[in-house]
N, C-alpha and C positions, 0 to 999 in steps of 0.2 A: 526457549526450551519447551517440546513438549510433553506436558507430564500424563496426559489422558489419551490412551491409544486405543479405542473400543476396536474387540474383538466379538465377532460370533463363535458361539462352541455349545457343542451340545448340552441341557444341563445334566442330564445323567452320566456322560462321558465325565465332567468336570469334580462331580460326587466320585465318579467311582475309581479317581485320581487321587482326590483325599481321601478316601477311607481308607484305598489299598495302599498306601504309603503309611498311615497310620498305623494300619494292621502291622505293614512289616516293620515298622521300627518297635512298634510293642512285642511282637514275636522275638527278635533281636532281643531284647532285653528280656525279655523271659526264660529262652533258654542260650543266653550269653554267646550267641551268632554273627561273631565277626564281618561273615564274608555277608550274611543279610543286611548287617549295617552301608557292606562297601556298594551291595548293589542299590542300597537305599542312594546313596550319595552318585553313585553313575546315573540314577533318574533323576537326581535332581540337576545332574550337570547337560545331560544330557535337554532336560527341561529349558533348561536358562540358552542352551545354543541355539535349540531349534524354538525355541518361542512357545507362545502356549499350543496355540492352532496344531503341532505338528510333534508337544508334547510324546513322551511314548506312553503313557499310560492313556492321554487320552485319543491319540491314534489306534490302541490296541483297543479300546472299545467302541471306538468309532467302525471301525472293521468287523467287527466282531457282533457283541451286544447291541448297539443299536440299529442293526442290519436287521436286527428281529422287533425290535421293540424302540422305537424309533419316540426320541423325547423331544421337547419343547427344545428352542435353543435359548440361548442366556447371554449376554454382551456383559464382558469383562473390561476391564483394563490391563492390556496387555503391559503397560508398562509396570503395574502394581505386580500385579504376576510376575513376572522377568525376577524382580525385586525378592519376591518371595519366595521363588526360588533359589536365588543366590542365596537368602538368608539362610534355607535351608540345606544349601550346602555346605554351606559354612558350619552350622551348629552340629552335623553329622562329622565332620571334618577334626571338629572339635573335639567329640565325643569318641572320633577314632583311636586321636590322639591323645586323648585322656587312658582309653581304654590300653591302647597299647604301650601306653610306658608309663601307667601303673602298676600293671598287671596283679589286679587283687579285683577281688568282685564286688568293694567298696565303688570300684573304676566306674561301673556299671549303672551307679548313680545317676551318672552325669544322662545316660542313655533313657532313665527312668523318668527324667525332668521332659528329656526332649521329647518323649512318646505322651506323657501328660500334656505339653504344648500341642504337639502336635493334633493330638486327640481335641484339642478347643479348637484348632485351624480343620481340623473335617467336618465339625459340626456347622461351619458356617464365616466364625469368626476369627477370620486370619491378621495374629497382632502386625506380621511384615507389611500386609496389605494397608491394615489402617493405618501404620508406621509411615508406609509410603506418603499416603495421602496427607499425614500430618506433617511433615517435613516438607513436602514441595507444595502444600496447599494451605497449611493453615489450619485444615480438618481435625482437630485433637480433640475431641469426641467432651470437649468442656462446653454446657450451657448455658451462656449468657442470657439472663430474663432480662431484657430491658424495662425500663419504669417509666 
């Protein structure tokens, strides 16, 4: 099995992937936007089909934004990504499903967790990614001082 699949990707394209995914799931919950949540979850499905390299958010800046202002690239693991994005499909999935057959803006909650996670996965530190790593590697972020 392999679990480490390095990818190159630009690192600004890969920022401007997390933020605006962030953005739109805190907008979504701010003013209680359904169809922002469903496009949130079409990027992420869309994410996990075509891989990261070919991502749509980070193909739309790759076309776009770094045509002008061209960044460093960064090597990922493309299989931790795949992963993080499934997970994020799934908790938007969740929080659809929460939303829609609650129907009370208690519902909405569920959407207020996931854009605070999410909001820690832009800044840097994605729990699905180190999830990934700790479950097929062993990586669970516990430091052993030996004596």
């Amino acid at each position: 099995m392999v679990s480490y699949k390095p990818v190159s990707i630009f690192k600004a394209s890969f920022a401007f992937c997390r933020y605006t995914i962030a953005i739109m799931v805190w907008i979504s919950c701010i003013v209680h936007s359904v169809i922002l949540l469903e496009v949130v979850a079409g990027i992420f499905l869309l994410s996990a089909i075509l891989k990261v390299k070919k991502a749509p958010m980070i193909w739309i800046y790759d076309n776009t934004f770094n045509k002008i202002w061209l960044s460093d690239e960064v090597l990922v693991n493309e299989n931790a990504i795949y992963f993080a994005h499934l997970a994020g499909l799934t908790l938007t999935v969740v929080c659809l499903i929460i939303v829609y057959s609650i129907q009370s803006p208690w519902a909405w909650f569920s959407v207020l967790a996931f854009a605070l996670l999410k909001s820690v996965s832009a800044i840097g530190f994605c729990p699905a990614s180190k999830l990934y790593d700790c479950a097929l590697n062993g990586n669970c972020c516990v430091n052993h001082k030996s004596k």
